[in-house]
N, C-alpha and C positions, 0 to 999 in steps of 0.2 A: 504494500500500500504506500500513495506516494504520501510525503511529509504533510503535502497541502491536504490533501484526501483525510489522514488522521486527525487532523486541528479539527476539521469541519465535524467527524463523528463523535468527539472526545465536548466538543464546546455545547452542542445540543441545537435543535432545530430553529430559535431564531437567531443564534449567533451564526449560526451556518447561513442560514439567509441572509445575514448583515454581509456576512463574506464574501459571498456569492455577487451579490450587487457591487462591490467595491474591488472584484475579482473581473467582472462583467462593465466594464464603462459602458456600454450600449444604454445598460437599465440606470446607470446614473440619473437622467434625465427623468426618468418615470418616479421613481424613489424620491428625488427631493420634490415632487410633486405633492407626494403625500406628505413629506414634511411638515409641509404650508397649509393641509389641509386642517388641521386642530385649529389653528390661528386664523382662517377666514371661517368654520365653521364658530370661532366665538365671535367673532366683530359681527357677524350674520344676529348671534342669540343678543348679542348684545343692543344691537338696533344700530348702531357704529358701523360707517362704511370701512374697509381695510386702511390703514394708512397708507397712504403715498408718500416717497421720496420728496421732501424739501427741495425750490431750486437752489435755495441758500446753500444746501449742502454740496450742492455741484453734480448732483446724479439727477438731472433734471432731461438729459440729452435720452432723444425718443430713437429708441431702436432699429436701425437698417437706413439712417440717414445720413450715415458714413458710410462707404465705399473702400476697399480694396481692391484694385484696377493691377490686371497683371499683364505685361507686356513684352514678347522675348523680342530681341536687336541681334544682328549677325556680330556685332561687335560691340566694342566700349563707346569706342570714338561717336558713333550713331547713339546709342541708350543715353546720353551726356547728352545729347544735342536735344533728342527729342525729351527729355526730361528737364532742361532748362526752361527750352521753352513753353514746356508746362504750365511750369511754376511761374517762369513772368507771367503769363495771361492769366494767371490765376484759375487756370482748370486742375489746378491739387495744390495741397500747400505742401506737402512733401512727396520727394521719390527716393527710392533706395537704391540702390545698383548693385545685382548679385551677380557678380562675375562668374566665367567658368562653369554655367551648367551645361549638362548634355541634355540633348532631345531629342528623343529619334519616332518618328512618325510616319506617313503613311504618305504621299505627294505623288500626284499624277502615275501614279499604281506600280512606284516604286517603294521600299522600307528606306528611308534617310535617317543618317543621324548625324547632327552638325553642333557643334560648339557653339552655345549664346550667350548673352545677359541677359537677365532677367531683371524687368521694371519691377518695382511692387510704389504702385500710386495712389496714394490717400486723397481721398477726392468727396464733395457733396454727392449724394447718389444721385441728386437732381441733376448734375454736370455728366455723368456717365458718357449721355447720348451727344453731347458736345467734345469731349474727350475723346470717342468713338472718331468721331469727325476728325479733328484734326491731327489726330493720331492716324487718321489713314491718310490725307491727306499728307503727309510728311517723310510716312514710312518708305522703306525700299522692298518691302518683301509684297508678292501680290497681292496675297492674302496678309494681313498682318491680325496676329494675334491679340485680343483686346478681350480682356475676362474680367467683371467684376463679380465682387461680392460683397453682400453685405454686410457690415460689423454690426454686433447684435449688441455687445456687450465691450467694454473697454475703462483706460483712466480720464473719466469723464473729463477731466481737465484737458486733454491732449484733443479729443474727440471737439470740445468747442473748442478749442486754437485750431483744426480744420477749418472746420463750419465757419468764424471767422475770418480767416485765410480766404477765403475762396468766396464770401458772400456776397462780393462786388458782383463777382460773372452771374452768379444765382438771379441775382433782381435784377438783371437785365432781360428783357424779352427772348432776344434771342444771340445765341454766340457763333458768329462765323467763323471759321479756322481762316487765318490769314495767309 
């Protein structure tokens, strides 16, 4: 019997379930669900809506309205270029440059694998589809890579010095790539 297998028989059935869950990251997400369930089922008996986050406290920033924009370049000298220019027009307030990945992929129904940089682009999600733009707009590859995501969760602090960073382009109607 393995180590882990003995703990789990020896602790008893809900310690073993506690294990399991924190063995199992998938069900993380499900578990702290019920965490929270004791504490909205009293704010419910209580008549009391749940609290909400303070903006004072700085966790005021609404979920998926930060972007991570991912971007591979055949080289430095290009990911520098089009990451500058980003950042002056204010379509992200910061960009990273991950040197030295491989990527090998599938292209006109050959298997390639080529040496890149990889952007990683902190961006308003409302910028995305302007980002898009003159990110193609600029590239050299036919297709050029252009992937967001959204941040769900982070150091609310850093998340509005984005939002911030980039609100100018946001209230503008529309952003041309130049």
């Amino acid at each position: 019997m393995s180590r882990g297998r003995a703990s789990a028989v020896l602790l008893g059935g809900g310690a073993a379930l506690l294990l399991s869950c924190l063995w199992m990251p998938a069900l993380l997400p499900v578990a702290s669900r019920f965490l929270l369930l004791p504490r909205a089922l009293l704010s419910m008996a209580s008549g009391s809506p749940p609290s909400q986050p303070s903006p004072a406290s700085g966790s005021s920033y609404v979920p998926g309205s930060v972007s991570a924009a991912f971007v591979t370049c055949p080289n430095e000298k290009v990911a520098k270029e089009i990451a500058r220019a980003v950042v002056e027009k204010r379509l992200a307030a910061c960009v990273n440059l991950i040197p030295q990945i491989i990527s090998i992929y599938e292209w006109k129904g050959k298997i390639e694998e080529d040496s890149e940089v990889l952007m990683m682009i902190k961006t308003q999600s409302s910028l995305v589809p302007a980002l898009t733009d003159f990110v193609r707009s600029v590239h050299p590859y036919e297709v050029a890579e252009v992937i967001a995501l959204p941040v769900e969760q982070g150091n609310s602090l850093y998340l509005h010095w984005v939002r911030q960073v980039t609100e100018s382009v946001s209230d503008s109607s529309t952003v041309l790539p130049s």
